[in-house]
N, C-alpha and C positions, 0 to 999 in steps of 0.2 A: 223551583225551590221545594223541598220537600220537609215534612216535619222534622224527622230525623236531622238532618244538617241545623234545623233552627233551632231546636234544644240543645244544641252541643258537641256534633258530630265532626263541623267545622273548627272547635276552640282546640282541637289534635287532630290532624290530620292521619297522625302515624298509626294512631291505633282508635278509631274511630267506635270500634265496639265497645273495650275499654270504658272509654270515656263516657258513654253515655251510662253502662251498667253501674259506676261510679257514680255517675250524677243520680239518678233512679235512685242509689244506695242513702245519697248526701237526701236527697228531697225527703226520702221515708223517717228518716231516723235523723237529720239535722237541723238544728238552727240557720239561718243566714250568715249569723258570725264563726259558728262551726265550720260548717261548709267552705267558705273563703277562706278561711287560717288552714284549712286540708290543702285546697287548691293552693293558696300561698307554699304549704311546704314540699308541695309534690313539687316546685317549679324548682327549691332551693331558693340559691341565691341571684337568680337568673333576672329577675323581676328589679332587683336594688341595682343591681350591675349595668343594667341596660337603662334604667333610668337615671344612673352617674352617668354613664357616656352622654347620653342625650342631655342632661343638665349641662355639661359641660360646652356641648355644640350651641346648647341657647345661648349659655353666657358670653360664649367669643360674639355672636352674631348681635347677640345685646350689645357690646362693648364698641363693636365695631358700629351700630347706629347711635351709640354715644357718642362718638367720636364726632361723627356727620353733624351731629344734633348741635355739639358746640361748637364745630368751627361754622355753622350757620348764625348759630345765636352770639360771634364774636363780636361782631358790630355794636350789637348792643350791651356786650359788657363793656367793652369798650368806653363806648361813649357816657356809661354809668360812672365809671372808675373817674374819668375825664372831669365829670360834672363833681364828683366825690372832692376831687383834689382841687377844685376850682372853690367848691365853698369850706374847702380847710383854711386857703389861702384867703380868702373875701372873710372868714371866721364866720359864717353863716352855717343852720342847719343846712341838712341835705338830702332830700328821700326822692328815690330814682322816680322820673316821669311816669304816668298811664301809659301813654304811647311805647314806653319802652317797653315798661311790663306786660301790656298786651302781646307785642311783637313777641317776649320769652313764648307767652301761652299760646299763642300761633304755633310757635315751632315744636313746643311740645306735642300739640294736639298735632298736626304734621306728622312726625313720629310714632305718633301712639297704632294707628292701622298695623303698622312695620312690626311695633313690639308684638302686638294681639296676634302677629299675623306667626311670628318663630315661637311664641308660647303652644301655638293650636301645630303647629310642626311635631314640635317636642312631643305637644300630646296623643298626637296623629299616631308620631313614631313607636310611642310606648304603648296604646291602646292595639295597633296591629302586631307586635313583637308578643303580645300576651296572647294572642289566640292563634301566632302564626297565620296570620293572616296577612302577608306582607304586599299578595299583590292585589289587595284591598285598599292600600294607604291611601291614596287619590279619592279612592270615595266616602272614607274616615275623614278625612282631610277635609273634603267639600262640605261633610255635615256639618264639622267644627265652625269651619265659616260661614254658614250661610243661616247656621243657630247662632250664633255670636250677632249675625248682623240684625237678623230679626229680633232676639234677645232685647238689644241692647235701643232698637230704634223706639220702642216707646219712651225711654230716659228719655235720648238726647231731644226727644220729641218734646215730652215734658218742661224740657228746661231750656228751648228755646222759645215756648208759649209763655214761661214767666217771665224769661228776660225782655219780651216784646212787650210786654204789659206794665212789668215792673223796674225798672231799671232804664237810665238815662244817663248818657257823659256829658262831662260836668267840667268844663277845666281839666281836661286830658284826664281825669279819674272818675273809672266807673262808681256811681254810686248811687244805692237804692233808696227811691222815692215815689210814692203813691202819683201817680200822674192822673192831674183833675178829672179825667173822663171818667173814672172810677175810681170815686173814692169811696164807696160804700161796697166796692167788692175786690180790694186793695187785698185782704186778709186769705180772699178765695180764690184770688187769681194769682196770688204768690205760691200758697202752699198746695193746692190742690194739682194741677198739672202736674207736677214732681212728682207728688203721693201717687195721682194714678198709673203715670209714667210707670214710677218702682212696682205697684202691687201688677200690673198686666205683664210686667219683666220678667218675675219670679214665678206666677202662674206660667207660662211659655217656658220658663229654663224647668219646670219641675214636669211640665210633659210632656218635653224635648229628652228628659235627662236621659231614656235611654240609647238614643239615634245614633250615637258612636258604636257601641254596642252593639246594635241592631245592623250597621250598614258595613263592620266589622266579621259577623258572623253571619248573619242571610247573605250579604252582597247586595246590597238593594243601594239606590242611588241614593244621594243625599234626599232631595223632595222627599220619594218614597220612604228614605229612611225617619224622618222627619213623623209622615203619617205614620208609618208603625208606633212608633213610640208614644206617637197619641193616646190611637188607638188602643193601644198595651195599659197606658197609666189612668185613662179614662176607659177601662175595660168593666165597669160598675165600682161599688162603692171600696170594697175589700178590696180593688188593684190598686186604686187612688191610694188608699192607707197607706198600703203595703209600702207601695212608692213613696210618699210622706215621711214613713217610717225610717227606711233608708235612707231617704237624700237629706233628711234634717241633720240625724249627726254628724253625717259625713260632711255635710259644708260645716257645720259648727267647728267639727274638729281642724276640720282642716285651715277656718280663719283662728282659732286656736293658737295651733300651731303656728299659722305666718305671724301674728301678735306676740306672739312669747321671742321668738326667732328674731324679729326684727327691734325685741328690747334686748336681747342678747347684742344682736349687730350693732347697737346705736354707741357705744365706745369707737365704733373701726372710725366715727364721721370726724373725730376733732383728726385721727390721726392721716385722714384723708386730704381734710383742708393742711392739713401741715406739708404733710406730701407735695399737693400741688403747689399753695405758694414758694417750698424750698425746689424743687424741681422743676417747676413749670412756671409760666408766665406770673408775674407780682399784679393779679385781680383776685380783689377780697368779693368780690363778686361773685366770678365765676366757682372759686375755691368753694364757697359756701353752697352753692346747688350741687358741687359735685359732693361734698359733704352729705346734704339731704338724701341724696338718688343711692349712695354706697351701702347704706343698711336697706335700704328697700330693695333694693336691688340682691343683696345676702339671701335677705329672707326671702324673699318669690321665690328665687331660685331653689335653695333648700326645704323651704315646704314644699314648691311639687315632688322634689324626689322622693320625699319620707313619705308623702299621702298618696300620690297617682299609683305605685305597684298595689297597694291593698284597694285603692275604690273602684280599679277597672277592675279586679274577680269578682269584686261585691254586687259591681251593678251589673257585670256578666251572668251571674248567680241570678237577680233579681229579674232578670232576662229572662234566662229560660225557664223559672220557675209561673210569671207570667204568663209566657207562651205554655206550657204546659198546663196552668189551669183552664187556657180558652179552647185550649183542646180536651179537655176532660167534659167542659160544660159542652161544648157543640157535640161530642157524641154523648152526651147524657139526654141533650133537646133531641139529637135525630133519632135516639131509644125509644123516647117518649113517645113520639110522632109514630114511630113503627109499631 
Protein backbone atom coordinates (compact mmCIF):
# COMPACT_ATOMS: atom_id res chain seq x y z
CA UNK A 1 0.00 0.00 0.00
CA UNK A 2 1.45 3.19 -0.71
CA UNK A 3 0.45 6.83 0.37
CA UNK A 4 -0.69 7.89 -2.78
CA UNK A 5 -3.57 5.25 -3.20
CA UNK A 6 -4.55 5.81 0.78
CA UNK A 7 -5.20 9.63 0.31
CA UNK A 8 -7.33 9.17 -2.65
CA UNK A 9 -5.89 7.71 -5.56
CA UNK A 10 -8.11 4.61 -5.26
CA UNK A 11 -11.58 6.78 -4.68
CA UNK A 12 -10.99 7.05 -9.14
CA UNK A 13 -9.17 4.80 -10.53
CA UNK A 14 -9.63 6.58 -13.95
CA UNK A 15 -7.80 9.47 -13.33
CA UNK A 16 -5.88 8.96 -10.31
CA UNK A 17 -3.68 12.22 -10.86
CA UNK A 18 -6.78 14.27 -11.09
CA UNK A 19 -8.02 13.12 -8.12
CA UNK A 20 -5.58 13.55 -5.72
CA UNK A 21 -4.66 17.30 -7.20
CA UNK A 22 -8.51 17.91 -6.45
CA UNK A 23 -8.16 16.56 -3.08
CA UNK A 24 -4.79 18.80 -2.28
CA UNK A 25 -7.02 21.59 -3.79
CA UNK A 26 -10.29 20.61 -1.51
CA UNK A 27 -7.74 20.13 1.85
CA UNK A 28 -6.03 23.77 1.19
CA UNK A 29 -9.01 26.02 0.57
CA UNK A 30 -12.09 23.76 1.87
CA UNK A 31 -14.27 23.02 4.70
CA UNK A 32 -15.42 19.12 5.20
CA UNK A 33 -18.87 20.15 4.20
CA UNK A 34 -17.39 22.09 1.06
CA UNK A 35 -15.39 19.36 0.10
CA UNK A 36 -18.11 16.54 0.13
CA UNK A 37 -20.97 18.77 -1.70
CA UNK A 38 -17.92 19.07 -4.59
CA UNK A 39 -17.24 15.49 -4.43
CA UNK A 40 -21.23 14.99 -4.26
CA UNK A 41 -21.74 17.08 -7.50
CA UNK A 42 -18.57 15.81 -9.46
CA UNK A 43 -20.48 12.14 -9.04
CA UNK A 44 -24.11 13.95 -10.21
CA UNK A 45 -26.73 11.92 -9.79
CA UNK A 46 -24.80 8.65 -9.56
CA UNK A 47 -24.69 8.36 -5.82
CA UNK A 48 -28.91 8.79 -5.27
CA UNK A 49 -29.42 6.47 -8.18
CA UNK A 50 -27.34 3.58 -6.93
CA UNK A 51 -28.60 3.86 -3.59
CA UNK A 52 -32.50 3.62 -5.17
CA UNK A 53 -31.43 0.58 -6.71
CA UNK A 54 -29.79 -0.90 -3.66
CA UNK A 55 -32.93 0.43 -1.46
CA UNK A 56 -35.05 -1.29 -3.40
CA UNK A 57 -33.02 -4.87 -3.38
CA UNK A 58 -33.05 -4.48 0.67
CA UNK A 59 -36.73 -3.93 0.53
CA UNK A 60 -37.60 -7.14 -1.57
CA UNK A 61 -35.03 -9.16 0.59
CA UNK A 62 -36.70 -7.46 3.68
CA UNK A 63 -40.19 -8.42 2.53
CA UNK A 64 -39.27 -11.63 1.60
CA UNK A 65 -37.92 -12.33 5.49
CA UNK A 66 -41.13 -11.03 6.57
CA UNK A 67 -42.92 -13.28 4.99
CA UNK A 68 -40.65 -16.23 6.71
CA UNK A 69 -41.02 -14.42 9.93
CA UNK A 70 -45.01 -14.69 9.90
CA UNK A 71 -45.59 -17.89 8.65
CA UNK A 72 -43.25 -19.00 11.65
CA UNK A 73 -44.86 -16.74 14.24
CA UNK A 74 -48.54 -18.22 12.54
CA UNK A 75 -48.90 -20.71 15.35
CA UNK A 76 -48.93 -18.21 17.68
CA UNK A 77 -51.30 -15.85 16.08
CA UNK A 78 -53.20 -18.39 15.83
CA UNK A 79 -53.65 -19.69 18.97
CA UNK A 80 -53.94 -15.79 20.25
CA UNK A 81 -57.01 -15.17 17.93
CA UNK A 82 -58.33 -18.76 19.18
CA UNK A 83 -57.93 -17.67 22.94
CA UNK A 84 -59.35 -13.93 21.72
CA UNK A 85 -62.70 -15.46 20.53
CA UNK A 86 -62.93 -17.95 23.22
CA UNK A 87 -63.16 -15.23 25.88
CA UNK A 88 -65.68 -13.06 23.67
CA UNK A 89 -67.78 -16.08 23.93
CA UNK A 90 -67.03 -16.97 27.97
CA UNK A 91 -67.56 -12.71 28.07
CA UNK A 92 -64.34 -12.65 29.88
CA UNK A 93 -61.37 -10.16 29.42
CA UNK A 94 -58.48 -11.36 27.36
CA UNK A 95 -54.59 -10.59 26.99
CA UNK A 96 -52.46 -12.99 24.85
CA UNK A 97 -50.20 -15.40 27.38
CA UNK A 98 -46.12 -14.81 28.22
CA UNK A 99 -45.34 -17.81 26.58
CA UNK A 100 -46.87 -16.64 23.42
CA UNK A 101 -45.43 -13.19 23.49
CA UNK A 102 -42.03 -14.49 24.19
CA UNK A 103 -42.33 -17.05 21.28
CA UNK A 104 -43.30 -13.61 18.97
CA UNK A 105 -39.78 -12.03 20.55
CA UNK A 106 -37.92 -15.20 19.72
CA UNK A 107 -38.66 -15.06 16.26
CA UNK A 108 -38.20 -11.65 16.03
CA UNK A 109 -34.88 -11.71 17.57
CA UNK A 110 -34.27 -14.90 15.02
CA UNK A 111 -34.72 -12.60 12.16
CA UNK A 112 -33.11 -9.76 13.31
CA UNK A 113 -29.06 -11.20 12.42
CA UNK A 114 -31.06 -11.71 8.59
CA UNK A 115 -32.35 -7.92 8.64
CA UNK A 116 -28.72 -6.41 10.06
CA UNK A 117 -27.23 -8.86 7.79
CA UNK A 118 -29.05 -7.06 3.98
CA UNK A 119 -28.96 -3.63 5.66
CA UNK A 120 -24.73 -3.92 6.05
CA UNK A 121 -25.31 -5.52 2.03
CA UNK A 122 -26.91 -2.39 0.92
CA UNK A 123 -24.26 -0.49 2.69
CA UNK A 124 -21.57 -2.72 1.55
CA UNK A 125 -22.90 -2.09 -2.03
CA UNK A 126 -23.06 1.70 -1.82
CA UNK A 127 -19.93 2.46 0.27
CA UNK A 128 -17.82 0.25 -2.80
CA UNK A 129 -19.89 1.88 -5.92
CA UNK A 130 -18.77 5.36 -4.33
CA UNK A 131 -14.99 4.91 -4.65
CA UNK A 132 -15.32 2.31 -7.42
CA UNK A 133 -14.00 0.03 -5.55
CA UNK A 134 -16.17 -2.86 -6.43
CA UNK A 135 -13.79 -5.62 -6.02
CA UNK A 136 -13.39 -4.68 -2.52
CA UNK A 137 -17.09 -5.50 -1.40
CA UNK A 138 -16.07 -8.75 0.48
CA UNK A 139 -13.87 -6.80 2.52
CA UNK A 140 -16.39 -3.68 3.11
CA UNK A 141 -18.78 -6.25 3.75
CA UNK A 142 -16.69 -8.16 6.43
CA UNK A 143 -15.86 -4.77 8.22
CA UNK A 144 -19.64 -3.96 8.37
CA UNK A 145 -20.10 -7.33 10.13
CA UNK A 146 -17.69 -7.95 12.26
CA UNK A 147 -18.01 -3.90 13.51
CA UNK A 148 -21.80 -4.63 13.96
CA UNK A 149 -20.94 -7.74 15.98
CA UNK A 150 -18.36 -6.15 18.18
CA UNK A 151 -20.40 -2.95 18.22
CA UNK A 152 -23.24 -4.33 19.42
CA UNK A 153 -21.90 -7.34 21.87
CA UNK A 154 -21.44 -5.02 24.96
CA UNK A 155 -25.54 -4.05 24.74
CA UNK A 156 -26.67 -7.28 24.40
CA UNK A 157 -24.01 -8.18 27.09
CA UNK A 158 -25.41 -5.45 29.24
CA UNK A 159 -28.90 -6.49 29.18
CA UNK A 160 -28.53 -9.91 29.69
CA UNK A 161 -26.39 -9.20 33.20
CA UNK A 162 -29.74 -7.29 34.07
CA UNK A 163 -32.13 -9.66 33.08
CA UNK A 164 -30.18 -12.35 35.17
CA UNK A 165 -30.24 -10.20 38.25
CA UNK A 166 -33.35 -8.42 37.79
CA UNK A 167 -36.09 -10.04 36.32
CA UNK A 168 -38.13 -13.31 37.19
CA UNK A 169 -41.27 -15.31 35.37
CA UNK A 170 -44.06 -15.16 37.05
CA UNK A 171 -47.22 -16.92 35.77
CA UNK A 172 -46.08 -17.06 32.20
CA UNK A 173 -45.39 -13.04 32.48
CA UNK A 174 -42.08 -11.62 32.68
CA UNK A 175 -41.92 -9.23 35.27
CA UNK A 176 -39.54 -7.08 37.16
CA UNK A 177 -38.55 -7.60 40.71
CA UNK A 178 -35.69 -6.82 43.12
CA UNK A 179 -34.63 -10.59 43.85
CA UNK A 180 -33.74 -11.00 47.85
CA UNK A 181 -29.93 -11.53 47.23
CA UNK A 182 -29.77 -8.01 46.32
CA UNK A 183 -31.71 -5.69 47.44
CA UNK A 184 -29.55 -2.99 48.40
CA UNK A 185 -27.99 -3.13 44.85
CA UNK A 186 -31.44 -3.63 42.91
CA UNK A 187 -30.95 0.11 41.50
CA UNK A 188 -27.14 -0.70 40.21
CA UNK A 189 -27.63 -3.77 38.83
CA UNK A 190 -30.68 -2.81 36.79
CA UNK A 191 -29.37 0.37 35.28
CA UNK A 192 -25.76 0.16 35.38
CA UNK A 193 -24.83 -2.94 32.86
CA UNK A 194 -27.13 -1.33 30.09
CA UNK A 195 -25.56 2.18 30.73
CA UNK A 196 -22.02 0.60 30.43
CA UNK A 197 -23.15 -1.80 27.88
CA UNK A 198 -24.30 1.56 25.57
CA UNK A 199 -21.38 4.16 26.60
CA UNK A 200 -18.49 1.08 25.48
CA UNK A 201 -20.93 0.69 22.25
CA UNK A 202 -20.70 4.16 21.05
CA UNK A 203 -16.97 4.71 22.00
CA UNK A 204 -16.20 1.36 19.64
CA UNK A 205 -18.76 2.48 16.79
CA UNK A 206 -17.01 6.19 16.95
CA UNK A 207 -13.46 4.57 16.45
CA UNK A 208 -14.59 2.03 14.21
CA UNK A 209 -16.54 4.78 12.20
CA UNK A 210 -13.84 4.97 9.67
CA UNK A 211 -13.16 1.00 8.63
CA UNK A 212 -15.59 0.82 5.72
CA UNK A 213 -13.80 3.68 4.33
CA UNK A 214 -10.60 2.42 5.20
CA UNK A 215 -10.98 -1.25 3.88
CA UNK A 216 -12.79 0.31 0.85
CA UNK A 217 -9.90 2.54 -0.17
CA UNK A 218 -6.52 0.91 1.30
CA UNK A 219 -7.75 -2.80 0.64
CA UNK A 220 -6.91 -3.86 3.94
CA UNK A 221 -8.87 -6.68 5.60
CA UNK A 222 -11.52 -6.18 7.87
CA UNK A 223 -9.30 -6.78 11.36
CA UNK A 224 -6.75 -4.58 9.87
CA UNK A 225 -9.33 -2.30 8.64
CA UNK A 226 -10.75 -2.12 11.98
CA UNK A 227 -7.06 -1.12 13.49
CA UNK A 228 -6.69 1.61 11.00
CA UNK A 229 -9.61 3.30 11.98
CA UNK A 230 -8.44 3.17 15.44
CA UNK A 231 -5.47 4.18 15.02
CA UNK A 232 -6.72 7.08 12.63
CA UNK A 233 -9.57 8.38 15.31
CA UNK A 234 -7.24 7.92 18.25
CA UNK A 235 -4.42 9.59 16.09
CA UNK A 236 -4.09 12.43 19.46
CA UNK A 237 -6.36 14.82 20.60
CA UNK A 238 -7.34 17.01 17.31
CA UNK A 239 -8.05 13.48 15.22
CA UNK A 240 -10.46 12.38 18.13
CA UNK A 241 -12.35 15.92 17.67
CA UNK A 242 -12.10 16.02 14.21
CA UNK A 243 -13.91 12.53 14.21
CA UNK A 244 -16.38 13.64 17.06
CA UNK A 245 -17.00 16.56 14.93
CA UNK A 246 -18.21 14.62 12.04
CA UNK A 247 -19.81 11.60 13.24
CA UNK A 248 -22.11 13.58 15.89
CA UNK A 249 -24.16 15.37 13.11
CA UNK A 250 -24.23 12.86 10.86
CA UNK A 251 -25.79 10.25 13.22
CA UNK A 252 -27.99 13.06 14.58
CA UNK A 253 -29.17 13.78 11.29
CA UNK A 254 -29.58 10.85 10.04
CA UNK A 255 -31.94 9.58 13.24
CA UNK A 256 -33.53 13.01 12.33
CA UNK A 257 -34.41 11.97 9.46
CA UNK A 258 -35.56 8.32 10.15
CA UNK A 259 -37.88 10.09 13.10
CA UNK A 260 -39.60 12.59 10.88
CA UNK A 261 -39.96 9.83 7.96
CA UNK A 262 -41.37 7.36 10.15
CA UNK A 263 -44.05 10.24 11.51
CA UNK A 264 -44.60 10.72 7.97
CA UNK A 265 -45.12 6.83 7.36
CA UNK A 266 -47.26 6.24 10.46
CA UNK A 267 -50.78 6.94 8.36
CA UNK A 268 -49.65 3.84 5.81
CA UNK A 269 -50.25 1.37 9.49
CA UNK A 270 -54.20 1.68 9.75
CA UNK A 271 -54.32 1.26 6.01
CA UNK A 272 -51.98 -1.76 6.27
CA UNK A 273 -53.98 -3.37 8.99
CA UNK A 274 -57.05 -2.92 6.64
CA UNK A 275 -55.20 -4.45 3.76
CA UNK A 276 -54.54 -7.42 5.59
CA UNK A 277 -57.52 -8.12 7.43
CA UNK A 278 -59.74 -7.41 3.89
CA UNK A 279 -57.10 -9.57 1.95
CA UNK A 280 -55.51 -11.75 4.00
CA UNK A 281 -56.38 -14.04 6.76
CA UNK A 282 -59.37 -12.51 9.57
CA UNK A 283 -56.16 -12.12 12.58
CA UNK A 284 -56.49 -8.86 14.48
CA UNK A 285 -53.33 -10.03 15.70
CA UNK A 286 -51.14 -10.61 13.10
CA UNK A 287 -52.90 -7.47 11.08
CA UNK A 288 -51.61 -5.26 13.97
CA UNK A 289 -47.77 -6.16 13.98
CA UNK A 290 -47.91 -5.91 10.33
CA UNK A 291 -49.31 -2.44 11.00
CA UNK A 292 -46.38 -1.51 13.54
CA UNK A 293 -43.41 -3.03 11.10
CA UNK A 294 -44.93 -1.03 7.68
CA UNK A 295 -43.81 2.53 8.80
CA UNK A 296 -40.55 1.35 10.32
CA UNK A 297 -39.91 -0.39 7.74
CA UNK A 298 -40.86 3.14 5.18
CA UNK A 299 -38.65 4.90 7.03
CA UNK A 300 -35.16 2.65 7.37
CA UNK A 301 -35.53 2.29 4.12
CA UNK A 302 -35.74 5.84 2.91
CA UNK A 303 -33.50 7.29 5.49
CA UNK A 304 -30.59 5.24 4.24
CA UNK A 305 -31.19 6.35 0.81
CA UNK A 306 -31.35 10.15 1.40
CA UNK A 307 -28.29 10.01 4.22
CA UNK A 308 -25.72 6.99 2.99
CA UNK A 309 -24.63 8.89 -0.68
CA UNK A 310 -23.59 12.24 1.44
CA UNK A 311 -21.88 10.34 4.70
CA UNK A 312 -19.75 7.92 2.75
CA UNK A 313 -17.84 11.20 0.77
CA UNK A 314 -17.81 12.81 4.17
CA UNK A 315 -16.26 10.23 6.18
CA UNK A 316 -14.15 9.41 2.79
CA UNK A 317 -13.07 13.04 3.13
CA UNK A 318 -12.52 12.70 6.91
CA UNK A 319 -10.22 9.71 5.79
CA UNK A 320 -7.84 10.99 3.99
CA UNK A 321 -7.69 14.09 5.41
CA UNK A 322 -6.58 11.98 8.71
CA UNK A 323 -4.32 9.97 6.78
CA UNK A 324 -2.80 13.08 5.38
CA UNK A 325 -2.20 14.78 8.62
CA UNK A 326 -0.13 11.45 10.14
CA UNK A 327 1.83 12.04 7.30
CA UNK A 328 2.64 15.49 7.55
CA UNK A 329 3.47 14.86 11.40
CA UNK A 330 5.89 11.66 10.79
CA UNK A 331 7.86 13.69 8.37
CA UNK A 332 7.85 16.79 10.39
CA UNK A 333 9.20 14.14 13.68
CA UNK A 334 11.80 12.38 10.97
CA UNK A 335 12.91 16.51 9.99
CA UNK A 336 13.25 17.11 13.38
CA UNK A 337 15.29 14.02 14.22
CA UNK A 338 17.49 14.82 10.94
Amino acid sequence: MTNGRASGGSAHRTAPGEDRQAEEADGSRRGMVRTTLAVIRRDGGGPYGRAALVTGLVALGGLLLTVVGFVAAWPAFTEMRRGAIQARIDEDSYAPSGSLVNDLWLILLGCLPFLVLLLHLGCSAIQTAAVRAHGRFRAVLGVYTLRGLLVWAPVVTGVLVEEAFTTTLFREHTVIVPQWEYPNLFALLRYGPPLLGLLTALLLRLSWILAPSVAATEGLAPVAALRRSWSLAWGGAGAWFRTLAVALPVGGITVAVYLLLHQAARPLRAGTVSLFLDRGPDNTYAAHVAGLLVPIAVALLLAGALTLPPAHPIFGVLHRRLVADRERRTAATAASRS
